[in-house]
DOMAR-572827 format. One record per residue (C-alpha): residue number from 1; residue in three letters; x, y, z. Coordinates in Angstrom, 3 decimals. Layout:
N
tiro;torgu;u;v;w
NUM;ALA;X;Y;Z .
...
//
This chain:
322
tiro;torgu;u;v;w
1;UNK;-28.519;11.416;-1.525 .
2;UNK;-30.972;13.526;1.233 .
3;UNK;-27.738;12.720;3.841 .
4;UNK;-24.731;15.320;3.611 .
5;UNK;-21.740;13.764;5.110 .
6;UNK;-19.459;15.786;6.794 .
7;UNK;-16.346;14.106;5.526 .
8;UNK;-15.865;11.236;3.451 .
9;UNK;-12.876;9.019;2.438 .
10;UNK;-10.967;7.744;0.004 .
11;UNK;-9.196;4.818;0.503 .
12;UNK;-9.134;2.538;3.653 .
13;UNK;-5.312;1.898;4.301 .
14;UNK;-3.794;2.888;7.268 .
15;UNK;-3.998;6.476;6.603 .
16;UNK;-7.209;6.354;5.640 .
17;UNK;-8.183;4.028;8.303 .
18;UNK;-6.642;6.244;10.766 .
19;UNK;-8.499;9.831;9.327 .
20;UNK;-11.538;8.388;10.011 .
21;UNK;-11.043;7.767;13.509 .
22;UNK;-9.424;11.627;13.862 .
23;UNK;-12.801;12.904;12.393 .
24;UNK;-15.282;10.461;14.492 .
25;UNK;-13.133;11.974;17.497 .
26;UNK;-13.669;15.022;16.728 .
27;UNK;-17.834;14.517;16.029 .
28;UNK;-17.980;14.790;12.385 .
29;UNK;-19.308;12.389;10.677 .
30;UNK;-17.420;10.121;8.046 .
31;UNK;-18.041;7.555;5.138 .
32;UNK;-15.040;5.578;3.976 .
33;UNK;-14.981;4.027;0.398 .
34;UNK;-12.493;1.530;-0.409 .
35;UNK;-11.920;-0.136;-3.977 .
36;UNK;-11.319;-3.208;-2.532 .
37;UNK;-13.414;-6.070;-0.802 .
38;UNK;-11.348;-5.284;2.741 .
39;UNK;-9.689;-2.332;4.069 .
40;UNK;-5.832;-2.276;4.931 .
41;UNK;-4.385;-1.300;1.686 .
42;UNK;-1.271;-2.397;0.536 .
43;UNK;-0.400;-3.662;3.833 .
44;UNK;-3.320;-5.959;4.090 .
45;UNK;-2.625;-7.246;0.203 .
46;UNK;1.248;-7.074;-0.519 .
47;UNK;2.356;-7.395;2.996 .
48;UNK;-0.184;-8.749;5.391 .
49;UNK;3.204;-10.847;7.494 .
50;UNK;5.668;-8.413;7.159 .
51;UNK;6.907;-6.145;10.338 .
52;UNK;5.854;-2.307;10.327 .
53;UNK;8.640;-0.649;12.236 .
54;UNK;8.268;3.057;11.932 .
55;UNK;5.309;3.161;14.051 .
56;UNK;5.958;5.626;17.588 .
57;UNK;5.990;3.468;20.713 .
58;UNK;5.820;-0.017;18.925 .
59;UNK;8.974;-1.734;17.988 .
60;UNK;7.550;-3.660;15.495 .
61;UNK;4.016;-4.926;14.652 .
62;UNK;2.797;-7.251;12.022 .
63;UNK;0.834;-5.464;9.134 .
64;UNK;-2.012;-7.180;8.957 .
65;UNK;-2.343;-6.810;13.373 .
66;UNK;-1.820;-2.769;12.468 .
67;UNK;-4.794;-2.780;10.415 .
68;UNK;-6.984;-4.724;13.051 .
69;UNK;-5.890;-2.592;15.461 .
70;UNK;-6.801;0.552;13.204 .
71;UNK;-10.245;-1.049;12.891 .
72;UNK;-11.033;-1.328;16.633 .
73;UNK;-10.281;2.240;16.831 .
74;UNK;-12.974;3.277;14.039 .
75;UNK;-15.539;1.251;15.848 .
76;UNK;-15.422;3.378;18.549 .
77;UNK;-17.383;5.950;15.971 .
78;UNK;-20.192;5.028;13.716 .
79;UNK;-18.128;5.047;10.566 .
80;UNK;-19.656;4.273;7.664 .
81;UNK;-17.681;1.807;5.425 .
82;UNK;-18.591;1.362;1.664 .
83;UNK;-16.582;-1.807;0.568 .
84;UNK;-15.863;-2.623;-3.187 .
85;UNK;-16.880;0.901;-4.243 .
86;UNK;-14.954;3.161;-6.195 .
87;UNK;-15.312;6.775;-6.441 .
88;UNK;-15.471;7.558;-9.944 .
89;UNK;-16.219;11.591;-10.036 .
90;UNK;-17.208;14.323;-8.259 .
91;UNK;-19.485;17.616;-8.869 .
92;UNK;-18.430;20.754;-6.477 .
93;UNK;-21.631;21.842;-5.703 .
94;UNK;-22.395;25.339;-3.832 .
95;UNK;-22.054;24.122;0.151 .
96;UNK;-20.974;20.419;-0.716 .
97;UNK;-19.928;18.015;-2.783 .
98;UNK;-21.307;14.978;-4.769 .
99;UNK;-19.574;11.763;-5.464 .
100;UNK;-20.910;9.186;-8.325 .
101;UNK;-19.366;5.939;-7.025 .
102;UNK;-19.824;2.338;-8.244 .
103;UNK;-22.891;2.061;-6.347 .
104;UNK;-24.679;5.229;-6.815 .
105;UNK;-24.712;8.737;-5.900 .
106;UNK;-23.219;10.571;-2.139 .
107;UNK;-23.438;14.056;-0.680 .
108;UNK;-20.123;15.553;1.365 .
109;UNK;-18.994;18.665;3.181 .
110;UNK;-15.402;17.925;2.069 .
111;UNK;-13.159;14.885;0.602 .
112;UNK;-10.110;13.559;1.918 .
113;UNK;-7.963;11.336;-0.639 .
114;UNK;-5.682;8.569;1.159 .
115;UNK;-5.378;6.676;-1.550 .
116;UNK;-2.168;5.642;-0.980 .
117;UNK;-0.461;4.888;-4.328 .
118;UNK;-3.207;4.611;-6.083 .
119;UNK;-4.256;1.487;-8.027 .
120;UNK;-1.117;-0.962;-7.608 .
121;UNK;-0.269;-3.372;-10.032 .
122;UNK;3.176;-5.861;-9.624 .
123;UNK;5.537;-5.435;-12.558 .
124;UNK;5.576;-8.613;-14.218 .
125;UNK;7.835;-10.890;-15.542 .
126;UNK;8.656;-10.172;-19.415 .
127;UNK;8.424;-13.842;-20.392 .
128;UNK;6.049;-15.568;-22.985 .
129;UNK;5.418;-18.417;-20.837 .
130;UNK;4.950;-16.001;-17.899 .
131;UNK;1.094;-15.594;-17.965 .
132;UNK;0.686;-19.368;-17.759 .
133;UNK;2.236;-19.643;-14.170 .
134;UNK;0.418;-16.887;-12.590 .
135;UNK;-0.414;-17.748;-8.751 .
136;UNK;0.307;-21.245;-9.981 .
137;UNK;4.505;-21.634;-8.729 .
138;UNK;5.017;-17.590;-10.227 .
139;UNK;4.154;-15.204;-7.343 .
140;UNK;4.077;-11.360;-6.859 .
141;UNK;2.912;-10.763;-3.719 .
142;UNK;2.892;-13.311;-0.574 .
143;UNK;-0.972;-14.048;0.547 .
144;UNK;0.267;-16.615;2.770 .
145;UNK;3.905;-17.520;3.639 .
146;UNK;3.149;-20.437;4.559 .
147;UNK;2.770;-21.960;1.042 .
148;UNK;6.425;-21.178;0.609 .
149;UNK;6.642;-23.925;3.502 .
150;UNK;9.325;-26.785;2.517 .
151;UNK;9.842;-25.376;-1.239 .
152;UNK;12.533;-24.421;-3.266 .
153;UNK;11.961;-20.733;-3.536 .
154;UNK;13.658;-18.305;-6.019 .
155;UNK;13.123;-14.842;-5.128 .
156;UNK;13.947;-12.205;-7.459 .
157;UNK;14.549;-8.093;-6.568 .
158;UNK;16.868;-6.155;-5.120 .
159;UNK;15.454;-4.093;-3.224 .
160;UNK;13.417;-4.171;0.508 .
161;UNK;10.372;-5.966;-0.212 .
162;UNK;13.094;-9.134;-2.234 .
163;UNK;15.260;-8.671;1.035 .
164;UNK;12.293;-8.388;3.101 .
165;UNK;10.703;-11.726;1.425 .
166;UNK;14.019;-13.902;1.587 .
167;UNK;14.342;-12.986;5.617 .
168;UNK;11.156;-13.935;5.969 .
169;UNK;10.433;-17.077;3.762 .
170;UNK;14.204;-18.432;4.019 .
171;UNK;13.560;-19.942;7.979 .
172;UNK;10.765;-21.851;5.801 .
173;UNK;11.533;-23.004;3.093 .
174;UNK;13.701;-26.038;1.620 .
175;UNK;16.430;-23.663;-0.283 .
176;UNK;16.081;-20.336;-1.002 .
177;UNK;18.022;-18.620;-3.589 .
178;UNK;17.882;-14.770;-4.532 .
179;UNK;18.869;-13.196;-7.855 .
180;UNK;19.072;-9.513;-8.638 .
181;UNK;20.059;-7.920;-11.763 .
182;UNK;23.400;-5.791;-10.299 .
183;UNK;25.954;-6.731;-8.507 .
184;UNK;24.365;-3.465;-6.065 .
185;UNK;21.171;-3.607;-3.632 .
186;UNK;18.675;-0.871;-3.593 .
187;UNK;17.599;-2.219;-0.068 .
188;UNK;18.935;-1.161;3.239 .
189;UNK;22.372;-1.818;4.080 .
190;UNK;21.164;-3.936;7.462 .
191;UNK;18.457;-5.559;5.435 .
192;UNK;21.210;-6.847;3.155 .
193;UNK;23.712;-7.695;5.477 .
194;UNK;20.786;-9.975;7.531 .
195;UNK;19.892;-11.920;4.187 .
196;UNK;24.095;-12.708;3.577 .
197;UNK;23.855;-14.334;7.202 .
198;UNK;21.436;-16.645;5.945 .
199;UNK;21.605;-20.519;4.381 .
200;UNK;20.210;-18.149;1.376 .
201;UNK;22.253;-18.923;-1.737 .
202;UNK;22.400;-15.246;-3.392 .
203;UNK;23.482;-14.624;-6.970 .
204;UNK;24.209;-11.336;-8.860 .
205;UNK;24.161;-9.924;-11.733 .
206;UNK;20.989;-12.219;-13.213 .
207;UNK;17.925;-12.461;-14.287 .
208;UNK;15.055;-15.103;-15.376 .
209;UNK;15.218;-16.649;-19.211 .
210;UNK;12.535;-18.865;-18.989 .
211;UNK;10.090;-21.078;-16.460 .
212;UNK;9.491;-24.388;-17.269 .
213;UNK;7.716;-27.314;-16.259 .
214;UNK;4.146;-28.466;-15.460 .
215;UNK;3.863;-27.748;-12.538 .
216;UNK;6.546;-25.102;-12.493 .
217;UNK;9.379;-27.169;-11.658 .
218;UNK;12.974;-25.557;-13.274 .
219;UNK;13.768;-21.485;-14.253 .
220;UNK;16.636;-20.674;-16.371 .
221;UNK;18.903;-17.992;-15.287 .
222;UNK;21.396;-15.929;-16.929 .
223;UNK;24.500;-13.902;-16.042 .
224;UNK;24.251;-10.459;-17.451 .
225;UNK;28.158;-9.951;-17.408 .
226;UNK;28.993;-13.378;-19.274 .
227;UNK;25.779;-14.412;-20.701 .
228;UNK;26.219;-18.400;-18.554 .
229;UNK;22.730;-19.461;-17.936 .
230;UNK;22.235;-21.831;-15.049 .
231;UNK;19.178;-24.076;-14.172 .
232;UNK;17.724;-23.830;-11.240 .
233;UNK;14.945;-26.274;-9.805 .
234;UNK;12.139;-24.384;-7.873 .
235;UNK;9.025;-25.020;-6.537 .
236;UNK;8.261;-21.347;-6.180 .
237;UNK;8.973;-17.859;-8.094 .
238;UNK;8.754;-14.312;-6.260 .
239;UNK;8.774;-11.947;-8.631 .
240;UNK;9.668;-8.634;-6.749 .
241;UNK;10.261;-5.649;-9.628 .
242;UNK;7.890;-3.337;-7.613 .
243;UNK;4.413;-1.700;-8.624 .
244;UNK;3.024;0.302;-10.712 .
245;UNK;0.744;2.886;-8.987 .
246;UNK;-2.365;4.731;-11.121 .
247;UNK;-4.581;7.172;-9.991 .
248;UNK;-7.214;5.550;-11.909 .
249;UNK;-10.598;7.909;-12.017 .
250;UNK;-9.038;10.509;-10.047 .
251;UNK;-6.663;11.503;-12.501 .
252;UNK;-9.272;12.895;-14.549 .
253;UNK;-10.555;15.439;-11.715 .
254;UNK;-8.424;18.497;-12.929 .
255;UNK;-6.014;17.516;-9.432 .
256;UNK;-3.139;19.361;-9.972 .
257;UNK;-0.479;16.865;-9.886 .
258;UNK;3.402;15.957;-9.760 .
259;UNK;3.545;12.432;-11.413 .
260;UNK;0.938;10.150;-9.769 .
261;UNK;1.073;12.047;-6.410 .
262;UNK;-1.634;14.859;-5.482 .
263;UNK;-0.037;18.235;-4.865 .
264;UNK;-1.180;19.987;-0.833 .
265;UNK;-0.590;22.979;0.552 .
266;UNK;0.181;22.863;4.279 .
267;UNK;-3.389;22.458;5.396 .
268;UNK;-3.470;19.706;3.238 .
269;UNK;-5.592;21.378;0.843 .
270;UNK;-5.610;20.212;-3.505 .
271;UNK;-6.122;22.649;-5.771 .
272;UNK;-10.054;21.948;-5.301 .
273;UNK;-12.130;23.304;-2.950 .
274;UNK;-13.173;20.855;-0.315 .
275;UNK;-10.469;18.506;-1.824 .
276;UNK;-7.653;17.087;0.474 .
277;UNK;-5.020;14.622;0.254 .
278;UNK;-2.871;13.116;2.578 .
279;UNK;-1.240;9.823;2.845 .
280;UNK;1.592;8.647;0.042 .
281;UNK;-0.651;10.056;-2.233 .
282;UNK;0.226;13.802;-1.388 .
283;UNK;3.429;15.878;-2.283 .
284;UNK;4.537;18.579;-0.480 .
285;UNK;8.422;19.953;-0.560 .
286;UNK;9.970;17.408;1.516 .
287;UNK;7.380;15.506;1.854 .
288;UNK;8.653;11.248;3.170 .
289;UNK;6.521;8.234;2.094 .
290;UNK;5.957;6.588;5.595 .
291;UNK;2.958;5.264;7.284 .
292;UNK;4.101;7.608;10.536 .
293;UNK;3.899;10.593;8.352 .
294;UNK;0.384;9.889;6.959 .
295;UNK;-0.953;9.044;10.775 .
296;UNK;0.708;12.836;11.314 .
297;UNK;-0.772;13.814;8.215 .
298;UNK;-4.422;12.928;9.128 .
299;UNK;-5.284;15.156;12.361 .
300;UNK;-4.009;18.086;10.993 .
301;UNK;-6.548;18.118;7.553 .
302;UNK;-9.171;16.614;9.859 .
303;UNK;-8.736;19.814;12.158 .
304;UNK;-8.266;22.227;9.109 .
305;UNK;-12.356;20.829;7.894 .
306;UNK;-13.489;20.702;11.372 .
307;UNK;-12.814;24.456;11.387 .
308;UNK;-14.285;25.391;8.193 .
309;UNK;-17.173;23.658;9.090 .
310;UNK;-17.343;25.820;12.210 .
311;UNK;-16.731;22.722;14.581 .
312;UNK;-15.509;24.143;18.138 .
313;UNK;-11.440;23.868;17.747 .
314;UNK;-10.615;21.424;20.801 .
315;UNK;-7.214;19.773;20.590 .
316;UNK;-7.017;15.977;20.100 .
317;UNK;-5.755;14.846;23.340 .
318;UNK;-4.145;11.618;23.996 .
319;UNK;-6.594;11.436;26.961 .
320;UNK;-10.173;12.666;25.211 .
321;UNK;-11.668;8.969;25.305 .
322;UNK;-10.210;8.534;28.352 .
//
């Protein structure tokens, strides 16, 4: 606790991931604590094979290759990376902060949260029998598509990360059928339109009954309009409902909040001192959930602390590492 960092992290997505390069460019130093046992965030659990398109300059990249690219950036800086560590609280103290973490006790000049969402957890499937097939033939996220390989796969959602799934997974598997519970999509028009083109066998309005089998072999479906059920026999269930996000700890830090997302002024500044947000996690009038906006988000709080810790204001050139 004798070491005062000048800025310290929270959360090692891509946003997160990114801030600490800005600050190690500009010469301040920078812990990162992640609650996980890996950085990359969502991307690097949910969707580790799925195609990041909104990033400037790069048509599309793989998430999982955006993170590893992120990291060889931070090692250009002696970053210091606290793995499977949560921060729990935080003290404001007269020049700094303290953080009580998991692990013990840290010293900071000022906080940034990129948190993303928060703590995610998939919305589950409302079934009894649900529990029991967990990871073993029910899925909600896709660790490897490859499992999906030459199996009857029922995907359920309707919005981009079902359509998403089914684009992906359908070149792969056996069959692939998807079931939503309207007759609309939530996702993009394009995204559906690509997933009609497929072999794909898509059915609307429905929903799961039951899973049976042992191994997971059959799901009953049912029409919401005329109440027909119709089995179906799968190998493999993707459950796609979307997450829940929490704040978990930080929630109890007097942030002043709008739902589960972090409220900023334009310097990127909470309602505590030495307290920023950027990322999905902050809200601002206007503000658009993209990874683009969160790299654009992360420069401009790193500059803000730079200057209040009386760090010469040099603009981040494309060509300062050059």
């Amino acid at each position: 606790m004798t070491m005062i960092t000048d800025i310290t992290i929270v959360g090692g997505g891509p946003v997160g991931l990114f801030a600490a390069y800005c600050a190690g460019m500009r010469g301040l130093s920078v812990s990162l604590f992640e609650t996980l046992p890996y950085v990359g965030g969502q991307l690097a659990t949910l969707y580790p094979d799925k195609y990041i398109y909104d990033i400037a300059g790069i048509p599309k990249i793989k998430a999982l290759d955006l993170i590893k690219q992120l990291q060889e950036q931070c090692s250009s800086f002696p970053i210091n990376f606290y793995l499977n560590d949560q921060v729990l609280d935080l003290c404001n103290q007269t020049d700094h902060l303290q953080l009580k973490t998991t692990s013990g006790f840290y010293l900071t000049k000022a906080l940034i949260i990129a948190a993303g969402c928060g703590a995610f957890k998939p919305k589950t499937l409302a079934l009894e029998e649900a529990p029991a097939y967990d990871y073993k033939g029910l899925f909600y996220t896709v660790k490897n598509k490859n499992d999906f390989k030459d199996k009857n796969v029922l995907i359920a959602g309707g919005g981009d990360s079902a359509l998403d799934w089914l684009l992906t997974l359908e070149p792969l598997a056996k069959t692939t059928t998807l079931i939503h519970r309207r007759d609309c999509f939530r996702a993009q028009a394009h995204l559906v339109n690509q997933a009609k083109a497929t072999s794909a066998n898509i059915l609307t309005p429905y929903h799961i009954t039951r899973l049976k089998g042992s191994p997971l072999n059959n799901v009953i479906i049912k029409n919401l309009k005329d109440e027909a059920t119709m089995d179906l026999a799968v190998d493999k269930v993707l459950v796609n409902y979307g997450f829940k996000s929490l704040l978990g700890p930080l929630k109890n830090w007097s942030l002043e909040l709008d739902g589960p997302r972090i409220k900023v002024n334009a310097s990127f500044e909470t309602n505590l001192p030495r307290v920023y947000a950027i990322g999905d996690v902050a809200v601002y009038p206007g503000k658009l959930r993209l990874i683009t906006i969160g790299f654009g988000e992360a420069p401009i709080a790193i500059g803000n602390i730079a200057k209040r810790l009386g760090y010469k204001q040099t603009p981040l050139h494309s060509t300062a590492l050059g």
